[in-house]
BATOR-312835 format. One record per atom (N, C-alpha, C): residue in three letters; x, y, z. Coordinates in steps of 0.05 Angstrom, whole numbers. Atoms other than C-alpha are relative to their C-alpha. Example, Ala and Ser with C-alpha at 12.3 -4.5 7.8 and 13.67 -1.06 7.14 Angstrom:
2
    r       u       v       w
  ALA      18     -24       0
  ALA     246     -90     156
  ALA      18      24       0
  SER     -16     -24      -1
  SER     273     -21     143
  SER     -15      22      14
***
This chain:
291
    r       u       v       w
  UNK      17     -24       0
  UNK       0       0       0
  UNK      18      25       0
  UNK     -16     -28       5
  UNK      36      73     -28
  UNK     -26      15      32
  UNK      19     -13     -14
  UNK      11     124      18
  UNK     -20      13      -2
  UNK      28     -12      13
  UNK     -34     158     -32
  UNK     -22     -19      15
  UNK      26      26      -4
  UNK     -77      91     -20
  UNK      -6       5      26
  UNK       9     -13     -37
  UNK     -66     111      64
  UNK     -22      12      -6
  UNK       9     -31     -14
  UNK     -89     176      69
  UNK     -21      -5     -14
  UNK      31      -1      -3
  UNK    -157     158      28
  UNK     -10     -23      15
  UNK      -4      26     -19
  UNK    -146      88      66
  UNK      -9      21      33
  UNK      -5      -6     -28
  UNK    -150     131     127
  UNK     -30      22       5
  UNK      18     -20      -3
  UNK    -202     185     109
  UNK     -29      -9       1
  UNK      32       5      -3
  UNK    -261     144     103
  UNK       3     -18      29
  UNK      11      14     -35
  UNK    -244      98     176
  UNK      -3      34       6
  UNK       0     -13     -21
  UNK    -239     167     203
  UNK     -25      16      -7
  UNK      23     -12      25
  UNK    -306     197     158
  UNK     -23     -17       5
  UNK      19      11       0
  UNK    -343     138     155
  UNK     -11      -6     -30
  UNK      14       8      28
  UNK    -365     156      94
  UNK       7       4     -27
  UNK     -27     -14      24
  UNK    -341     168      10
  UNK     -10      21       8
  UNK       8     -26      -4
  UNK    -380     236      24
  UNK      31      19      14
  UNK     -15     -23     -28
  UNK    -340     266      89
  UNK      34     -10     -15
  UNK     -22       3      10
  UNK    -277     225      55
  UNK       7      27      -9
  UNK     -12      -5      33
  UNK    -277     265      -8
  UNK       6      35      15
  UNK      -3     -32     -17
  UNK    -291     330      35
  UNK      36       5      16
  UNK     -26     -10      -9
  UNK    -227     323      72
  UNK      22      -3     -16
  UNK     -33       4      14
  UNK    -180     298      17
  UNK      -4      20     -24
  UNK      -4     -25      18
  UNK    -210     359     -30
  UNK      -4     -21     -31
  UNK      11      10      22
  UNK    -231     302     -83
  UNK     -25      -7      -6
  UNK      32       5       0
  UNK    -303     283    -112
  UNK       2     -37      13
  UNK       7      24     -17
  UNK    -330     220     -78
  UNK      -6     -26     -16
  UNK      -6      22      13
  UNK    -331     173    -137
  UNK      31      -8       1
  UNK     -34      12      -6
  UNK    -256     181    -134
  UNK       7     -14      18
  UNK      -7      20     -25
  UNK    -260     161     -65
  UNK      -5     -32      -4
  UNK      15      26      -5
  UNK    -304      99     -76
  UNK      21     -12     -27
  UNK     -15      20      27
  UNK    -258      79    -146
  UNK      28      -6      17
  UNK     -29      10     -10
  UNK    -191      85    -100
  UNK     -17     -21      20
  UNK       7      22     -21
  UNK    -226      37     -42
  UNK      -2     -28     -11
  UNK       9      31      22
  UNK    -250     -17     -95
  UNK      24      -4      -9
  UNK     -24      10      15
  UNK    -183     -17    -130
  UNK      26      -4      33
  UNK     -21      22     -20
  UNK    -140     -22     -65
  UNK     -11     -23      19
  UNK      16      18     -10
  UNK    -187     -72     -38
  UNK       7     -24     -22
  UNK      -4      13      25
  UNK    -173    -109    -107
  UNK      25      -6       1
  UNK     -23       6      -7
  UNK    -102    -104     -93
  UNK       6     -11      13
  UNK     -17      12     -19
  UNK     -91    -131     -34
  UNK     -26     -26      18
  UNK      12      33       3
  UNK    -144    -197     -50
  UNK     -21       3      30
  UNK      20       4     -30
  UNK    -190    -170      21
  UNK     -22      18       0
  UNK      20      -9      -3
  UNK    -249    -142      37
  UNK       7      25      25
  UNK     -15     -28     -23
  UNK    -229     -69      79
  UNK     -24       7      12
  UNK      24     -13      -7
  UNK    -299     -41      93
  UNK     -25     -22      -4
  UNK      26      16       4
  UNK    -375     -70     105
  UNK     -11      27      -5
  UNK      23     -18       9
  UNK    -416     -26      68
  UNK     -29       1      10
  UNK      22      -1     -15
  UNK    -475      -7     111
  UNK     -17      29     -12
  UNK      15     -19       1
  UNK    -537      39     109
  UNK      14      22      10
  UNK      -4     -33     -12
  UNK    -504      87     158
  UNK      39      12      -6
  UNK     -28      -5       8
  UNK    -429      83     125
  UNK      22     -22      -3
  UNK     -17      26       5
  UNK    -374      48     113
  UNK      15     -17      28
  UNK     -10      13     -30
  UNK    -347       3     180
  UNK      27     -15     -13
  UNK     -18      16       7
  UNK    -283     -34     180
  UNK      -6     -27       9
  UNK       4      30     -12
  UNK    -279    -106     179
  UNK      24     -13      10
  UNK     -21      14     -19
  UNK    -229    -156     220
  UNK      22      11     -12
  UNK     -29      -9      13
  UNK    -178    -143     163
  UNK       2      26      -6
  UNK     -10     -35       6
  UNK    -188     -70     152
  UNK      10      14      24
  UNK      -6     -18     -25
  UNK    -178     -55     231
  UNK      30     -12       2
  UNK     -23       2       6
  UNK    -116     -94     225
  UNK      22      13     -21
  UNK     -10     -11      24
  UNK    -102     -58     157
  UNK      11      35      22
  UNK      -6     -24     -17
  UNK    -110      11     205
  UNK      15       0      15
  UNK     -16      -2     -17
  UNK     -61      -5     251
  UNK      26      11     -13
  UNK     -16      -3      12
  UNK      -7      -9     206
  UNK      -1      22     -22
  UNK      10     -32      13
  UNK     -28      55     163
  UNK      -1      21      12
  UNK      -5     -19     -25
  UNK     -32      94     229
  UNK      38       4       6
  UNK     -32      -5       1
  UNK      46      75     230
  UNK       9      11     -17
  UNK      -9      -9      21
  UNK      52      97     166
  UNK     -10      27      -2
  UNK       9     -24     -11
  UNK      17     165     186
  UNK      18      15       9
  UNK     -19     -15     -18
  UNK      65     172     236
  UNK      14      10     -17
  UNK     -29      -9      17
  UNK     125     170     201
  UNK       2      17     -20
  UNK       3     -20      19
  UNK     100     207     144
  UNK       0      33       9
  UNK      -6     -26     -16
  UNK      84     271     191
  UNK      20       3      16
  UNK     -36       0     -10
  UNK     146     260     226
  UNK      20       9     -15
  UNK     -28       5      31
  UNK     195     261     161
  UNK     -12      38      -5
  UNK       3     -39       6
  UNK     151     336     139
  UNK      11      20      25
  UNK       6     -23     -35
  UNK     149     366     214
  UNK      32       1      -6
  UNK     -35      -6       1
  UNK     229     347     209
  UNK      13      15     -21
  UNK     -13     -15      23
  UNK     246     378     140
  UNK      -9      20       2
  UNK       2     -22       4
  UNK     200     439     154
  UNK      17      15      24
  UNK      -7     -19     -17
  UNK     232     453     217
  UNK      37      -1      -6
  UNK     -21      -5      16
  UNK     295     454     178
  UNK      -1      31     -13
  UNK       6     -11      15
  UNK     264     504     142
  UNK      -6      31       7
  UNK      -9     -23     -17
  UNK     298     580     155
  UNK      -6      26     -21
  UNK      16     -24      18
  UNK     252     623      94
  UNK     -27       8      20
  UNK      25      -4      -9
  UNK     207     669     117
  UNK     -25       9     -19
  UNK      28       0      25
  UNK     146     651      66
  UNK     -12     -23       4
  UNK      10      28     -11
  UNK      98     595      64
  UNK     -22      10      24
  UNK      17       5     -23
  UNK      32     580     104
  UNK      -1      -7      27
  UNK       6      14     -26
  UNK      26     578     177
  UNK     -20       2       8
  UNK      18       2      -6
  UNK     -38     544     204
  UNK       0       3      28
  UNK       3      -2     -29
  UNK     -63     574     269
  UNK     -26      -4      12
  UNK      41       1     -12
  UNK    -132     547     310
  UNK       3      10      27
  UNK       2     -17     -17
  UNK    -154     581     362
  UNK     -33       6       7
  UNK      39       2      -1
  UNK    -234     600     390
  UNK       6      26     -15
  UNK      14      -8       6
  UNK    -260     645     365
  UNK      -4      37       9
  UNK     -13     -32      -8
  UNK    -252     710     420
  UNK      29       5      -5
  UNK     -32      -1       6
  UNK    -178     702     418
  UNK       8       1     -21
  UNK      -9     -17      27
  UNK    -174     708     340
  UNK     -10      22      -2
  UNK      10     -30       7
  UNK    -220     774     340
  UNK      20      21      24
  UNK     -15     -20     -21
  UNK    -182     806     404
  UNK      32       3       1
  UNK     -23       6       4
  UNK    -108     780     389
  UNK      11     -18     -25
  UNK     -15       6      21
  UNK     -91     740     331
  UNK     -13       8     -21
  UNK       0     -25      28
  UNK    -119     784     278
  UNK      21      20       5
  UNK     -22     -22      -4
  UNK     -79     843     310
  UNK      21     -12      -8
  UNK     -22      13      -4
  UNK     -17     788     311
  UNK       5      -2     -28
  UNK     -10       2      31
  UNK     -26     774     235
  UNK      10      31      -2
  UNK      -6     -30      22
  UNK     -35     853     212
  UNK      33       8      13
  UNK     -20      -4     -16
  UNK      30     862     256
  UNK      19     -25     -13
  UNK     -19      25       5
  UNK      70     799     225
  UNK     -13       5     -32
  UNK      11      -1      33
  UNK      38     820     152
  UNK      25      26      -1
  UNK      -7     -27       6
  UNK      68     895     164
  UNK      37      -9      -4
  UNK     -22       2      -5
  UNK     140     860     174
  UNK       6     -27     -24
  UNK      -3      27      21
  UNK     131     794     126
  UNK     -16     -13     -14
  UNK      22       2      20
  UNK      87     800      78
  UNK      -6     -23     -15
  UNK       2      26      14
  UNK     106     728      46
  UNK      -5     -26      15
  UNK      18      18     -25
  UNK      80     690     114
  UNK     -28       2       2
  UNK      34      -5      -3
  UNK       4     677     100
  UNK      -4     -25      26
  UNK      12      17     -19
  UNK     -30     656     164
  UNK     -28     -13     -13
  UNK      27       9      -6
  UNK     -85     609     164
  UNK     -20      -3      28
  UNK      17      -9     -23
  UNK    -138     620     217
  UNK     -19     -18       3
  UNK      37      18      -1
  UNK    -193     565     245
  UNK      -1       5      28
  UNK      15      -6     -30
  UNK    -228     589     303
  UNK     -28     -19       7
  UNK      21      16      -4
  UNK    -271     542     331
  UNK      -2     -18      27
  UNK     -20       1     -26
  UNK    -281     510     401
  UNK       5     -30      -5
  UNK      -8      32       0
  UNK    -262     434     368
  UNK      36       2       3
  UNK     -27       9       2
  UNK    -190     405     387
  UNK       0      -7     -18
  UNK     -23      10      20
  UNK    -142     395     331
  UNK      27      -9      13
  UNK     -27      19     -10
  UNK     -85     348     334
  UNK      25      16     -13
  UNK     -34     -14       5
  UNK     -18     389     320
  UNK      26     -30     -11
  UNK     -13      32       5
  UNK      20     317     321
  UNK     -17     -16     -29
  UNK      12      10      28
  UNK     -29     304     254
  UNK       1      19     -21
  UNK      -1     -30      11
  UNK      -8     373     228
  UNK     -31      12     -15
  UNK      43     -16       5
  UNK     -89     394     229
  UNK      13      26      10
  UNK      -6     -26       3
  UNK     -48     458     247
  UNK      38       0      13
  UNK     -27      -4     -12
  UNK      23     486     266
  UNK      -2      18      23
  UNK       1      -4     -33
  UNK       4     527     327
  UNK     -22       8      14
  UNK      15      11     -14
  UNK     -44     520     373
  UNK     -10      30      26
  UNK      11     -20     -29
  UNK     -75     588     427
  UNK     -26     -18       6
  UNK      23       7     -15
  UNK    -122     558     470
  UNK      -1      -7      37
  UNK       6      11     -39
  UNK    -146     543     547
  UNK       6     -13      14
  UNK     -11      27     -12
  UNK    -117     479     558
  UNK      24      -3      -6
  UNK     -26      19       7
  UNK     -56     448     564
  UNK       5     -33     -12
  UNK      -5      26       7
  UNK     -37     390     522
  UNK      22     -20      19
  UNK     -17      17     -16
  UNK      -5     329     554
  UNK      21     -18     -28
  UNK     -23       8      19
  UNK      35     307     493
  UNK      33       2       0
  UNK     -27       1      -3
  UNK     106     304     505
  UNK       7      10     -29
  UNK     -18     -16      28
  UNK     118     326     432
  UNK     -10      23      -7
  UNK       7     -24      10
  UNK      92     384     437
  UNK       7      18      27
  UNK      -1     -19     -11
  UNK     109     450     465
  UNK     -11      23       7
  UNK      31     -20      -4
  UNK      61     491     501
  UNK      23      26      23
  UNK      -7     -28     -14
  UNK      78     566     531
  UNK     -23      12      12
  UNK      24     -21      -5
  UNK      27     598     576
  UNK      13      28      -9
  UNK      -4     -27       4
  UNK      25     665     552
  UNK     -22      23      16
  UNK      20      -7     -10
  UNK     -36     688     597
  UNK     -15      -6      24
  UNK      11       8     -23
  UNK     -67     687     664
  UNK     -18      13       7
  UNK      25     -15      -1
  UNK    -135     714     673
  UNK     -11     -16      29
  UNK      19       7     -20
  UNK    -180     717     741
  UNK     -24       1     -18
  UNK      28      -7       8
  UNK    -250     702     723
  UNK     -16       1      22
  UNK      24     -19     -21
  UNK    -303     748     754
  UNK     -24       1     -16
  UNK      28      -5       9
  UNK    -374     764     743
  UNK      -7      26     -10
  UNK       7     -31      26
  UNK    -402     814     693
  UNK     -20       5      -1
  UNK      27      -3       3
  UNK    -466     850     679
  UNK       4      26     -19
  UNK       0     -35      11
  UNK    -478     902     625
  UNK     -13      29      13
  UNK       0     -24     -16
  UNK    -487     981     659
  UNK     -44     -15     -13
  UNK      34     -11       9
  UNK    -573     976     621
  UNK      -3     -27      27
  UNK       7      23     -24
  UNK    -580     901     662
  UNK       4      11      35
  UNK     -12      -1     -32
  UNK    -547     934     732
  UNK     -23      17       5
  UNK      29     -30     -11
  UNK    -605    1004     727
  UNK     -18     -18      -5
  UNK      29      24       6
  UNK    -661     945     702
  UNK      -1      -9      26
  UNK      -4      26     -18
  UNK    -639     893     755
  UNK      10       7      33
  UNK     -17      -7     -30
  UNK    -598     921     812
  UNK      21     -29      -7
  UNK     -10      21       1
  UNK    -544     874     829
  UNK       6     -18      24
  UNK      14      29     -12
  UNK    -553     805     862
  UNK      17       3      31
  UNK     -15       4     -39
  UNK    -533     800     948
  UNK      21     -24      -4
  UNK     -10      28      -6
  UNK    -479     750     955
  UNK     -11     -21      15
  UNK      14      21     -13
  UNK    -507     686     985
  UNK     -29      -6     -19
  UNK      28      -1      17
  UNK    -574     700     941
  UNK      -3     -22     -19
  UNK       5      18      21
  UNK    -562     641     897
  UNK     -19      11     -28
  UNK       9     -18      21
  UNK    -578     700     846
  UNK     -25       4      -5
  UNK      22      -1       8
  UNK    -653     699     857
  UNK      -9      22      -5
  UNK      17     -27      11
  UNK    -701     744     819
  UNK      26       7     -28
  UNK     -14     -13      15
  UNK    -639     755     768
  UNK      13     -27     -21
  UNK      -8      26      29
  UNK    -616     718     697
  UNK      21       2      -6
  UNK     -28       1       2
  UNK    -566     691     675
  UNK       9     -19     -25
  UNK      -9      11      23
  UNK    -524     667     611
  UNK      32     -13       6
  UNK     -21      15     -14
  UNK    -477     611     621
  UNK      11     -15     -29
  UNK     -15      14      10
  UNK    -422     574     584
  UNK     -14     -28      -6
  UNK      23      29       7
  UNK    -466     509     547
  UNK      23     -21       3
  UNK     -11      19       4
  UNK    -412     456     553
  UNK      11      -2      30
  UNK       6       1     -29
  UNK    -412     476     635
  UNK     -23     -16      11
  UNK      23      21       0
  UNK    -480     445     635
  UNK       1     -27      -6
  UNK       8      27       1
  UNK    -471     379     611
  UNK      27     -11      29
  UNK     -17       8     -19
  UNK    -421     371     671
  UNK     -15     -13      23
  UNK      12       3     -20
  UNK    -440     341     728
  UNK      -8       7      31
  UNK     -12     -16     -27
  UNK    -416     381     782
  UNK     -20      29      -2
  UNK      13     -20       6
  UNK    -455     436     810
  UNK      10      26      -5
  UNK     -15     -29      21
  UNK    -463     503     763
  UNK       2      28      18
  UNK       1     -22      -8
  UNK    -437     557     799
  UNK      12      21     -31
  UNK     -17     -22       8
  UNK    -414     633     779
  UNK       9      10      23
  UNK     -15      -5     -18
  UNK    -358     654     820
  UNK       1     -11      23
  UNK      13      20     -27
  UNK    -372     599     870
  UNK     -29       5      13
  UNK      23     -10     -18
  UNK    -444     624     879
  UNK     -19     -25     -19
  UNK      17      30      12
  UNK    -492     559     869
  UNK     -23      23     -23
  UNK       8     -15      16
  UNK    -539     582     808
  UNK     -37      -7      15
  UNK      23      19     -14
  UNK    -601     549     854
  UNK     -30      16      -3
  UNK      23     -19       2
  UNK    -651     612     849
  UNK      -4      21     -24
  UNK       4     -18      32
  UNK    -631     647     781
  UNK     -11     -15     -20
  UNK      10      10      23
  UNK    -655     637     719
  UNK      19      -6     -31
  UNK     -15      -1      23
  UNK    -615     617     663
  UNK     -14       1     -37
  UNK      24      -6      13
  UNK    -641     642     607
  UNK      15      -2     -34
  UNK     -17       7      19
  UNK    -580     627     555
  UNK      17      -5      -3
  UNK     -32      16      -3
  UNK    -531     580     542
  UNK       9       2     -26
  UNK     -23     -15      25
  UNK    -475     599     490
  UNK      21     -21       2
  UNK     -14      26       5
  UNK    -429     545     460
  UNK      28      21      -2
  UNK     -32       2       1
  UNK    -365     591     455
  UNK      -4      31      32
  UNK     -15     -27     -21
  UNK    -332     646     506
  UNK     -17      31     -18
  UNK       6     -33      18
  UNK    -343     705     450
  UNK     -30       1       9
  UNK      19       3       1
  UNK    -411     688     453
  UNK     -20       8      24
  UNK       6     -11     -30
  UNK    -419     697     533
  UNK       9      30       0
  UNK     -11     -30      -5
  UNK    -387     768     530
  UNK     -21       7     -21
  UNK      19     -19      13
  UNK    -438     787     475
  UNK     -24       3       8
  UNK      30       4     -20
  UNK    -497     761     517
  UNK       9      21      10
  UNK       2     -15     -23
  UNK    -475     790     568
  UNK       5      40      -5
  UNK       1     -34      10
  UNK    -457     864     535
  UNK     -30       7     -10
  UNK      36     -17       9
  UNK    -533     864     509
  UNK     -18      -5      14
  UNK      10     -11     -20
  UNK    -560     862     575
  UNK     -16     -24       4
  UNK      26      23       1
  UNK    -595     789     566
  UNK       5     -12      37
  UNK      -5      17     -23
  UNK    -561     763     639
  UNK      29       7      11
  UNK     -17       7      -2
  UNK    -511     758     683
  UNK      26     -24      -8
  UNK     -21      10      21
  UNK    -443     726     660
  UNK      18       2      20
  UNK     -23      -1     -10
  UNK    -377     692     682
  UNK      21       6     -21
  UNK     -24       0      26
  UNK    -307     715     638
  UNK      14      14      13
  UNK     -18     -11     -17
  UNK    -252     730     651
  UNK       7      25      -3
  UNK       4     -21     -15
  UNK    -235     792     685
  UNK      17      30     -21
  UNK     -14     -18      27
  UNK    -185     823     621
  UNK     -14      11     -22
  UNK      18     -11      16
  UNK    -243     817     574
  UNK     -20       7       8
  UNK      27     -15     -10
  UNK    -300     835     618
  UNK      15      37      -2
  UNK      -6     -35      -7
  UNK    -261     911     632
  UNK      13       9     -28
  UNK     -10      -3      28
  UNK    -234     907     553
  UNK     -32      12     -10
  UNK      32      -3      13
  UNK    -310     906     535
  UNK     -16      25      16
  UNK      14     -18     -10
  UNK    -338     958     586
  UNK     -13       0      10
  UNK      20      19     -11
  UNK    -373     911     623
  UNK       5      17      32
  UNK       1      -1     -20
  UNK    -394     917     698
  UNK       3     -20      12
  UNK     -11      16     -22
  UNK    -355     879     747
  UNK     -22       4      20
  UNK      19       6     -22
  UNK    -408     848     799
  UNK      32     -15      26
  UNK     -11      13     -19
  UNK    -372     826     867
  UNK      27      -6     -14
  UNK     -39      -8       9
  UNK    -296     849     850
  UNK      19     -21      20
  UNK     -21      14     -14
  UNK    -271     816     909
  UNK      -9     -34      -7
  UNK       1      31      -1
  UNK    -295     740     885
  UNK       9     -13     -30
  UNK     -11      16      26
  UNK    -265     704     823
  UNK       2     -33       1
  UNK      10      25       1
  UNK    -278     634     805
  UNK      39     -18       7
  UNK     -23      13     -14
  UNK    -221     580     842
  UNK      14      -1     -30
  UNK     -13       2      38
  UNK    -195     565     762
  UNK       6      23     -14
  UNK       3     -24      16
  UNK    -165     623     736
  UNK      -2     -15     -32
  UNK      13       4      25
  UNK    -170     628     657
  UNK      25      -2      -3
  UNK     -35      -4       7
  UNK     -95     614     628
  UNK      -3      -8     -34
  UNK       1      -4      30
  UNK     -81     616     552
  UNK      22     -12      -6
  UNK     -30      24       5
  UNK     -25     564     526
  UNK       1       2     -30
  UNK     -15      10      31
  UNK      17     570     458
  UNK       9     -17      -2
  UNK     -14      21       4
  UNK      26     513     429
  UNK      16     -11     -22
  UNK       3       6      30
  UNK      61     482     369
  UNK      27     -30       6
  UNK     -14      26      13
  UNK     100     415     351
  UNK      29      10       7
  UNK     -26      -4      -7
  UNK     172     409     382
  UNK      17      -1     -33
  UNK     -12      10      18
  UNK     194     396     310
  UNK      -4      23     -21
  UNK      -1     -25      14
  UNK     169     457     287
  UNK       4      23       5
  UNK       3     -32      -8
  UNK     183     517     329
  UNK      20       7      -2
  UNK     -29     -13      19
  UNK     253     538     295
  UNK      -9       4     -34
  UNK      11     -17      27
  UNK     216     543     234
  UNK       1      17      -5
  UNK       8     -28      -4
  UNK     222     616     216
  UNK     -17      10     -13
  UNK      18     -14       5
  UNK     161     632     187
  UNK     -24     -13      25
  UNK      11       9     -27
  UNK     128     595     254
  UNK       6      10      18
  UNK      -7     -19     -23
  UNK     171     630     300
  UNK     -12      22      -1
  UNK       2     -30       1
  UNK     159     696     259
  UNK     -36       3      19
  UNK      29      -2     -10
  UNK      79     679     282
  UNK       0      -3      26
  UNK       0       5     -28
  UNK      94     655     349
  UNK      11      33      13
  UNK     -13     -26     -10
  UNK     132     723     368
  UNK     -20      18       2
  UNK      18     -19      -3
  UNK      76     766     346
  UNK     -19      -3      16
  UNK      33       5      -9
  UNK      23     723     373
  UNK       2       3      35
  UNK     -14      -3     -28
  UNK      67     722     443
  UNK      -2      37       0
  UNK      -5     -33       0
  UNK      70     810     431
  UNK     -20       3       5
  UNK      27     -18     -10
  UNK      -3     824     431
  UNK     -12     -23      27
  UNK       6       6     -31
  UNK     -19     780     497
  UNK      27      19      22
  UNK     -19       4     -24
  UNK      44     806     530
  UNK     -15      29      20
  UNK       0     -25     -17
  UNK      23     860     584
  UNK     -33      -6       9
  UNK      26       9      -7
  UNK     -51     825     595
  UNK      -9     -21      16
  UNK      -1      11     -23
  UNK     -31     793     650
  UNK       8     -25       0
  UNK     -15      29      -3
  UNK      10     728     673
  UNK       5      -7      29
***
């Protein structure tokens, strides 16, 4: 098996289907289904059970995947090593990131790394799904968590308290809530992927037991916009609540977890210099926003 045969070998176990295949390898989906039949033809076995809801692997195709996952490896291993060889500054660097952190800092970071190196095009995916850096789904990585990967190299660049917020029209509407009040009589817009947790939902350690929640928001950006148009109270952290013009509720209480912000990118790539040149800027507009 060449590796062309992998990587569509790989896109439909990981897809399911020729559809989502063809979507990630950027080909139409007969192509997909004519390479599967012909390396299935090749190598005298049956790789997939063709089902109503997609394609499944069978005994010999999950054995086929093991050894194609090795051949994964080594293939992004062998690039990651020749690009971080690689001392031009031109060429794509892919950066993911949510969503507030590209509108508040890595846009600034590009126009600031455009004004100095005009032949370094960033790529930008904001979104709140993990990408694997070790599968080069990107070369560097801002986000909330720390990876546990040993091959990768993470930098906090950011340390945020998170406090409670209310827009100035919600505080003259509403007044604002007594501590202990388990926020009754007053609403509130909360982080949606806090909810399916199991643990109980506070803001700022205050149980949510008598408020009303009245909207749940799947990213961060999304809580700071609730909360600037007056729909509820709101937890975020304490750099972009007073960035935005928000009203700090109960100054002296901030949630036990501050907010921390981690650069990340592939030990194999961060001598790159059109990766460094991105990392430098993207390290310049957090620096002075607290650590």
């Amino acid at each position: 098996m060449n590796w062309d045969d992998a990587r569509v070998f790989l896109a439909v176990c990981r897809e399911s289907t020729l559809r989502g295949a063809a979507r990630v390898l950027g080909v139409d989906q007969a192509t997909v289904g004519r390479r599967i039949t012909a390396l299935e033809k090749s190598l005298s076995a049956t790789l997939f059970l063709r089902t109503s809801e997609g394609y499944a692997l069978t005994a010999v195709g999950e054995a086929a995947l093991k050894a194609v996952e090795k051949m994964e490896h080594s293939a992004l291993e062998l690039e990651r090593r020749i690009q971080g060889l690689d001392d031009r500054l031109t060429g794509t660097v892919r950066v993911s990131t949510t969503d507030s952190m590209a509108i508040d800092f890595l846009i600034p970071a590009i126009a600031r790394l455009h004004e100095q190196h005009p032949d370094v095009r960033v790529q930008l995916d904001a979104s709140t799904q993990m990408i694997s850096l070790s599968k080069r789904e990107a070369d560097i990585a801002v986000r909330n968590t720390r990876p546990d990967n040993p091959d990768l190299i993470a930098r906090r660049i950011a340390r945020w308290p998170v406090g409670l917020f209310a827009s100035q029209d919600y505080v003259d509407a509403h007044g604002v809530p007594a501590p202990g009040s388990l926020f009754e009589g007053h609403d509130l817009v909360v982080y949606q992927p806090y909810l399916q947790g199991n643990k109980e939902m506070t803001l700022v350690s205050e149980p949510l037991g008598r408020g009303r929640i009245v909207s749940s928001l799947s990213s961060g950006l999304l809580v700071r916009r609730a909360i600037a148009a007056g729909i509820g109270l709101g937890e975020i952290p304490v750099y972009m609540g007073e960035r935005d013009g928000l009203v700090r509720l109960w100054p002296e209480r901030t949630r036990p977890v501050p907010y921390d912000v981690w650069l990340v990118t592939h030990e194999d790539l961060r001598h790159t210099a059109r990766v460094r040149a991105v990392i430098d800027e993207i390290v310049a507009v957090f620096s002075g926003t607290g650590e």
